[in-house]
C-alpha positions as CSV (number, residue, x, y, z in Angstrom):
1,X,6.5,9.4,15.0
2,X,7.2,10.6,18.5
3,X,3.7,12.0,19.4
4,X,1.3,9.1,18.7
5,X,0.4,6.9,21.7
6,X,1.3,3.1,21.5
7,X,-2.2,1.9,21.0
8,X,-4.0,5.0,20.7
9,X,-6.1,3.6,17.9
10,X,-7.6,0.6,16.7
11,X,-8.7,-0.5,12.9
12,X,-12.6,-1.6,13.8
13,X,-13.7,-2.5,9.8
14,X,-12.1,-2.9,7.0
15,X,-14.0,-3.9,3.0
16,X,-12.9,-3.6,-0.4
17,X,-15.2,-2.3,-3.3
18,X,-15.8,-4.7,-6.7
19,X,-12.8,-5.8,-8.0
20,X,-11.6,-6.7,-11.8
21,X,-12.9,-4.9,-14.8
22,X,-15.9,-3.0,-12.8
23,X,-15.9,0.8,-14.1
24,X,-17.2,1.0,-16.7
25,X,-20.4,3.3,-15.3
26,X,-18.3,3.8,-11.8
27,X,-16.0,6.6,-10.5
28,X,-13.3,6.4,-8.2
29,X,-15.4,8.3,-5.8
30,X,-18.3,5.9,-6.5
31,X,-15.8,2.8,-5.8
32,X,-14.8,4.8,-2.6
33,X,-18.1,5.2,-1.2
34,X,-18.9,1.1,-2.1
35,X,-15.8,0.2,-0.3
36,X,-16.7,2.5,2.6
37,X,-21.0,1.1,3.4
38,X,-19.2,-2.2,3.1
39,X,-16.4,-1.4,5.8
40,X,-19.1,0.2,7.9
41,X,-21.5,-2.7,8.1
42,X,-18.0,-5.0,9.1
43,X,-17.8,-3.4,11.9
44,X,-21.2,-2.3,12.6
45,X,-21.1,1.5,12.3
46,X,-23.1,3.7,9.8
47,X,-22.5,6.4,8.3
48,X,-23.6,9.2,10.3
49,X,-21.2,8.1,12.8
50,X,-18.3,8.9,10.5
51,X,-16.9,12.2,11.6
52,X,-13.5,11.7,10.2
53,X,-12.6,11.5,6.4
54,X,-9.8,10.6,4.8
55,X,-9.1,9.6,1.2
56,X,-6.4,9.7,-2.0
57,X,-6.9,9.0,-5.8
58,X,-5.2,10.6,-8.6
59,X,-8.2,10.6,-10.5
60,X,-10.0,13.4,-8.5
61,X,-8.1,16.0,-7.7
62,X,-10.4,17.3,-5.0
63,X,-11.2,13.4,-3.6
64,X,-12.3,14.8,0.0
65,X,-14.7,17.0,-1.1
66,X,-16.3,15.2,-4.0
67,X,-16.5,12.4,-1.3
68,X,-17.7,14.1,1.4
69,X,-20.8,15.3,-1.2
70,X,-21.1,12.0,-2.6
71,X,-21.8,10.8,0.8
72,X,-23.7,13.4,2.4
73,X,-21.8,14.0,5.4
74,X,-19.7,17.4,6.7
75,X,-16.5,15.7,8.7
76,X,-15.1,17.5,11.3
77,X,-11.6,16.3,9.8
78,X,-10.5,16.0,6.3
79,X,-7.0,14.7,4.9
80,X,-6.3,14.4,1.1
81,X,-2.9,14.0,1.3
82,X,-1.3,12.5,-2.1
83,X,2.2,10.2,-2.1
84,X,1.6,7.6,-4.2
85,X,0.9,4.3,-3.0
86,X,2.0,4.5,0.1
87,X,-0.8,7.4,0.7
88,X,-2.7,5.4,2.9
89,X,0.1,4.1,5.6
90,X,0.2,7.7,6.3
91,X,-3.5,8.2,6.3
92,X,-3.0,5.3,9.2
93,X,-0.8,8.0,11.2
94,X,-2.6,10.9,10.4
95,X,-5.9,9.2,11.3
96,X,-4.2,7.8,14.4
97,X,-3.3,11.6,15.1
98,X,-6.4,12.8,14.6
99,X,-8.7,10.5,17.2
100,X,-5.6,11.1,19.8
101,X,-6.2,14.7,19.4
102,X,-10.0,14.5,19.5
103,X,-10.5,15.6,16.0
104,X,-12.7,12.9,15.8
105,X,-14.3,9.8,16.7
106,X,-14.6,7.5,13.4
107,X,-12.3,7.7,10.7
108,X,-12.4,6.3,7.6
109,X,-9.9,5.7,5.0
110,X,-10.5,5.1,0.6
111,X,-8.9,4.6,-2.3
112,X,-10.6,4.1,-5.3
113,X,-9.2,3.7,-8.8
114,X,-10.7,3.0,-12.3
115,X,-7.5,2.4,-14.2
116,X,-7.7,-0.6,-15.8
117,X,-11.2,0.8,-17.3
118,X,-9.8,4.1,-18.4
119,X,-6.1,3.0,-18.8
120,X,-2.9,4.1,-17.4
121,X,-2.3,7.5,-19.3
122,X,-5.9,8.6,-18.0
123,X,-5.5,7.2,-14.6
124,X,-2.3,8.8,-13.9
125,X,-1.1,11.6,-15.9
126,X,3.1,11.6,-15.5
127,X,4.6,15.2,-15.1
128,X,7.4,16.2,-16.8
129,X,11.1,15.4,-15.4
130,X,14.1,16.9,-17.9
131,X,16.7,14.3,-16.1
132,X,14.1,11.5,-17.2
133,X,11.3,12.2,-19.3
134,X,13.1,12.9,-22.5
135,X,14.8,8.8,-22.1
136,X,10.9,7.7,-22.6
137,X,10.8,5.7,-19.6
138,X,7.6,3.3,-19.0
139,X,6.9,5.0,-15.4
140,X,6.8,3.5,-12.8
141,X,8.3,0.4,-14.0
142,X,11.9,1.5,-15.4
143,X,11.9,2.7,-12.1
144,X,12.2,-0.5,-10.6
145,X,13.8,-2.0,-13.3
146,X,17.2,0.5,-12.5
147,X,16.8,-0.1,-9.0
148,X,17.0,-4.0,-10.0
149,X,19.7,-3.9,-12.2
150,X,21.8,-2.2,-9.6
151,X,20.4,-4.7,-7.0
152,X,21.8,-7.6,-8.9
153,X,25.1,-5.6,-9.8
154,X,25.7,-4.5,-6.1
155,X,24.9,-8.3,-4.7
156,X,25.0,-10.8,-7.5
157,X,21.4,-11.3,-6.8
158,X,19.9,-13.6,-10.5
159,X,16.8,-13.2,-12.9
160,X,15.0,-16.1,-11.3
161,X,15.8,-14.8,-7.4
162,X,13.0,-11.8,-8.9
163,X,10.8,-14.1,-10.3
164,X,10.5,-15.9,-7.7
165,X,9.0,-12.7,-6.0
166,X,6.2,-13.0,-8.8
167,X,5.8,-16.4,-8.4
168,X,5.1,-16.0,-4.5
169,X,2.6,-13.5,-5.0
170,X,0.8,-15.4,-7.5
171,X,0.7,-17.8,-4.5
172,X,-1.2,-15.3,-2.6
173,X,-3.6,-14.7,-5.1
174,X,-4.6,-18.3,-5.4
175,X,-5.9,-18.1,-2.1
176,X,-8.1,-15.1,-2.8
177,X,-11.1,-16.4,-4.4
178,X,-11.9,-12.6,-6.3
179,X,-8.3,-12.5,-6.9
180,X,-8.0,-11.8,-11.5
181,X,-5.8,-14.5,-12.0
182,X,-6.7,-18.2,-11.5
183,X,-3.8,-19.7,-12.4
184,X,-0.2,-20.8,-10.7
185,X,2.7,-19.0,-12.4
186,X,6.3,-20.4,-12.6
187,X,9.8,-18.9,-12.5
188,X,10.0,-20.5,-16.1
189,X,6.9,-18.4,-17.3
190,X,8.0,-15.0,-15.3
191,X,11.2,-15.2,-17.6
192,X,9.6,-15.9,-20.9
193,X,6.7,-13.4,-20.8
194,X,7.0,-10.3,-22.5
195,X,10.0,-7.5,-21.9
196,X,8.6,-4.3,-20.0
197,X,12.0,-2.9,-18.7
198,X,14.9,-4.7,-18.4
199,X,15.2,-6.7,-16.0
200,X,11.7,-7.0,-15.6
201,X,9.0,-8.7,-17.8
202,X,5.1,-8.2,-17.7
203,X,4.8,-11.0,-15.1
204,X,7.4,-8.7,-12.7
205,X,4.8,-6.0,-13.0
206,X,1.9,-5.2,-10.7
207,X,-1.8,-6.2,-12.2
208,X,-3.7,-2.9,-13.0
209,X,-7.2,-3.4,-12.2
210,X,-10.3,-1.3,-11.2
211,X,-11.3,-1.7,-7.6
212,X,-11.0,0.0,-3.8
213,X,-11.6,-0.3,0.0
214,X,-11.9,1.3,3.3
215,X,-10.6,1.4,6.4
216,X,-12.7,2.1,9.6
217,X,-10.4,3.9,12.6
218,X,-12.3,4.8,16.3
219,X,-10.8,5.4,19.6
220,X,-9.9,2.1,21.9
221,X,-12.8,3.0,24.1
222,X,-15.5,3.1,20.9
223,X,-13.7,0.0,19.7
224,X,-14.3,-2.0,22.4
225,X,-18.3,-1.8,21.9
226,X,-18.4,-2.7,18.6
227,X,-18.6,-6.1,17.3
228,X,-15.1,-7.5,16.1
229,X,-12.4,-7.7,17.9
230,X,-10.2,-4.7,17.2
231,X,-6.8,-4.4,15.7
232,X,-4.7,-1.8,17.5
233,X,-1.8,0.6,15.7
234,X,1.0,0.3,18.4
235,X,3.7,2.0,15.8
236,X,4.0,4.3,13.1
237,X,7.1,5.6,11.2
238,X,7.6,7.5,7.6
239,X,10.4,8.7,5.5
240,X,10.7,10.3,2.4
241,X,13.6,9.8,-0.1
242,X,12.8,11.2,-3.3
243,X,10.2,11.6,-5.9
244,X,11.9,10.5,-9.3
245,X,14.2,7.5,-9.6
246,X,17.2,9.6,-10.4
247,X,17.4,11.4,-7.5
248,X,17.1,8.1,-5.4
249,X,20.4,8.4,-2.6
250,X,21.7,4.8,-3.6
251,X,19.2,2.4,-5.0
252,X,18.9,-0.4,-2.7
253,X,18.2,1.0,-0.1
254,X,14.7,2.7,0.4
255,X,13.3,5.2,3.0
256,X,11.7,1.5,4.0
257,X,14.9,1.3,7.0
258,X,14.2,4.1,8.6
259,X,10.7,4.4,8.6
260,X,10.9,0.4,9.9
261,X,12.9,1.4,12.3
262,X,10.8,4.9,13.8
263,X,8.1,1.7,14.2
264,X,9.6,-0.2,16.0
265,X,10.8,2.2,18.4
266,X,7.6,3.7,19.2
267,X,6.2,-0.3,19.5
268,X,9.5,-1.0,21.3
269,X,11.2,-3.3,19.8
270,X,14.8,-3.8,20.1
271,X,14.6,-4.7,16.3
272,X,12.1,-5.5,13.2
273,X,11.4,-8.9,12.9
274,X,8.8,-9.9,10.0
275,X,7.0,-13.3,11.9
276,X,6.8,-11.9,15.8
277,X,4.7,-13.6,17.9
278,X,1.0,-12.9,19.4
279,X,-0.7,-12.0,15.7
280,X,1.6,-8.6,15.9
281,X,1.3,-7.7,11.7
282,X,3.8,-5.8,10.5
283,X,2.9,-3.7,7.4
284,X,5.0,-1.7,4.5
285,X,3.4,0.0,2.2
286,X,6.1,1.0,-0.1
287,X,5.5,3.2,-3.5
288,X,7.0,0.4,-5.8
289,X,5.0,-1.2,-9.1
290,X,7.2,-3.7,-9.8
291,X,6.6,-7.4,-7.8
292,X,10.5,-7.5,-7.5
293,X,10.4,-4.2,-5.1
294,X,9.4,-5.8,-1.7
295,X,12.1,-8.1,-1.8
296,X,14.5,-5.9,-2.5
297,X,13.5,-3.0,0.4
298,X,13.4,-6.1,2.8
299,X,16.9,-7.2,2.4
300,X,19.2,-4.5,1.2
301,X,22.5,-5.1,1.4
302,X,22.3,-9.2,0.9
303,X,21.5,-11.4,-1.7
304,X,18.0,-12.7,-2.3
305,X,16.7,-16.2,-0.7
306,X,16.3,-18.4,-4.3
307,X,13.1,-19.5,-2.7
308,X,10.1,-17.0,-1.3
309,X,6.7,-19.1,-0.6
310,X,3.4,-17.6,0.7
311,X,3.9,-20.1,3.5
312,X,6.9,-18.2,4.4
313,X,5.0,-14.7,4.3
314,X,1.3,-15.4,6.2
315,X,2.2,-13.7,9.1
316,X,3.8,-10.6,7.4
317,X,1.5,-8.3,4.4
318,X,3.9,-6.2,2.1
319,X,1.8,-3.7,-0.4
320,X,3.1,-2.4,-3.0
321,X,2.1,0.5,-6.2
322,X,3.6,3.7,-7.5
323,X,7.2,4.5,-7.2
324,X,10.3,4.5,-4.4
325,X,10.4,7.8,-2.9
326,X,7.7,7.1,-0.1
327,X,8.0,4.8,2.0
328,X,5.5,4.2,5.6
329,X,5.2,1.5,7.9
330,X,3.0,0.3,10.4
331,X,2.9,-2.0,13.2
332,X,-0.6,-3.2,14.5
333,X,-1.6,-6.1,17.1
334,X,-4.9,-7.8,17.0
């Protein structure tokens, strides 16, 4: 992304809404707005300064103005752009865009989701595909599960190499004190839990839970009054592959390479490396439901490591929902 200025931006406030099994009197748009007063008092703004809004659910299909109305405000800029998980890396850009431009001073990004309240099939209504719909498959996690059968075809790459992927990210979550498991999980119980999609059992699989969050974006100059040190976007990139699995070009390799690599030219960088120094984060978002899906975008082409710790991962955040057309990544310095 050619046009944004190294730096042009800084994330001034970040907050998530409740988390778990929360919805059952809240909306999206009500989880939204929670995560958003929360983010706002992080970094010391209110709500009247907010003059940029930017949002995604596929629960509302209208999400900016049902949010703009639920707050009370009329932004001066509004994006609702929809791809999947990986929406709100390239609300990042477009955000980024947008205070460059003088569109607006404050930004600030939501999600919100009541899925694991209303379940799946009312969360997220699948359309119709003739190539894949009539096969049944458990969207999005056949997906992944194709995509990981090839993986360990291609590149030998073993059952418990995945798992281990599970087993790091339960790792993660032990360290989260609001996090919905409590408990360590083992390669051993990965394996034995219950068949979703072939390769891949529940324990491969994404939680689903009801929660959100927001993101607070300002211009460097505003960011320097307020009262955290900010975090600076210094590179942006974005590709898009596909939209359904069987149209994916070769399955282990995802738009992930050369949206990493648009990044790291605009932050200059001769190359991507996951642990730089100086607390430089470098940050996929990649549409993929499966736990397995971050390992395998991060080294296409080779085998997996038989061992991935979170010790191995605390300077580097990998998200992950959704499906493997999208993929956007970000680069930011605090």
């Amino acid at each position: 992304m050619d046009g944004l200025q190294r730096g042009a931006a800084a994330i001034v406030g970040v907050a998530e809404s409740d988390l778990g099994a929360v919805a059952q009197d809240m909306s999206p748009i009500d989880l939204m707005a929670q995560g958003i007063h929360r983010a706002l008092g992080d970094c010391g703004l209110a709500l009247r300064d907010v003059d940029g809004l930017v949002c995604a659910t596929a629960q509302s299909r209208t999400s900016g103005l049902a949010l703009a109305e639920y707050l009370g405000i009329s932004p001066a800029f509004v994006d609702t752009t929809i791809l999947g998980g990986s929406s709100f890396m390239f609300h990042l850009a477009h955000a980024q865009a947008a205070l460059q431009l003088g569109l607006c001073k404050v930004a600030v990004i939501a999600y919100g989701s009541t899925q694991r309240t209303i379940g799946r099939r009312h969360a997220s209504v699948r359309e119709y595909n003739p190539y894949e719909t009539p096969f049944r498959p458990f969207l999005p996690s056949t997906a992944y599960a194709l995509a990981a059968s090839r993986h360990m075809h291609q590149y030998g790459t073993t059952r418990e190499q995945l798992a281990t992927v599970a087993v790091a990210a339960r790792e993660w979550a032990l360290l989260n004190p609001v996090a919905w498991e409590k408990k360590p999980l083992t390669i051993a119980e990965v394996l034995s839990a219950r068949m979703i999609s072939y390769p891949f059992t529940v324990r491969d699989c994404c939680l689903v839970t009801d929660g959100g969050g927001a993101v607070i974006m300002t211009t460097p100059e505003r960011a320097r009054s307020l009262k955290k040190a900010p975090v600076y976007m210094l590179g942006c990139g974005q590709a898009i592959t596909h939209a359904n699995i069987s149209s994916m070009p070769d399955l282990t390799v995802t738009g992930a390479l050369p949206s990493g690599r648009q990044s790291a030219g605009q932050h200059q960088w001769r190359r991507v490396v996951l642990l730089p120094p100086r607390n430089v984060w470098a940050v996929f978002a990649d549409r993929g439901d499966t736990a397995a899906a971050p390992r395998m975008r991060c080294a296409p082409g080779r085998r997996l490591p038989d061992r991935v710790g979170a010790r191995q991962w605390r300077r580097a955040v990998v998200a992950e929902h959704g499906n493997s057309g999208n993929r956007s990544y970000s680069v930011i310095e605090q």
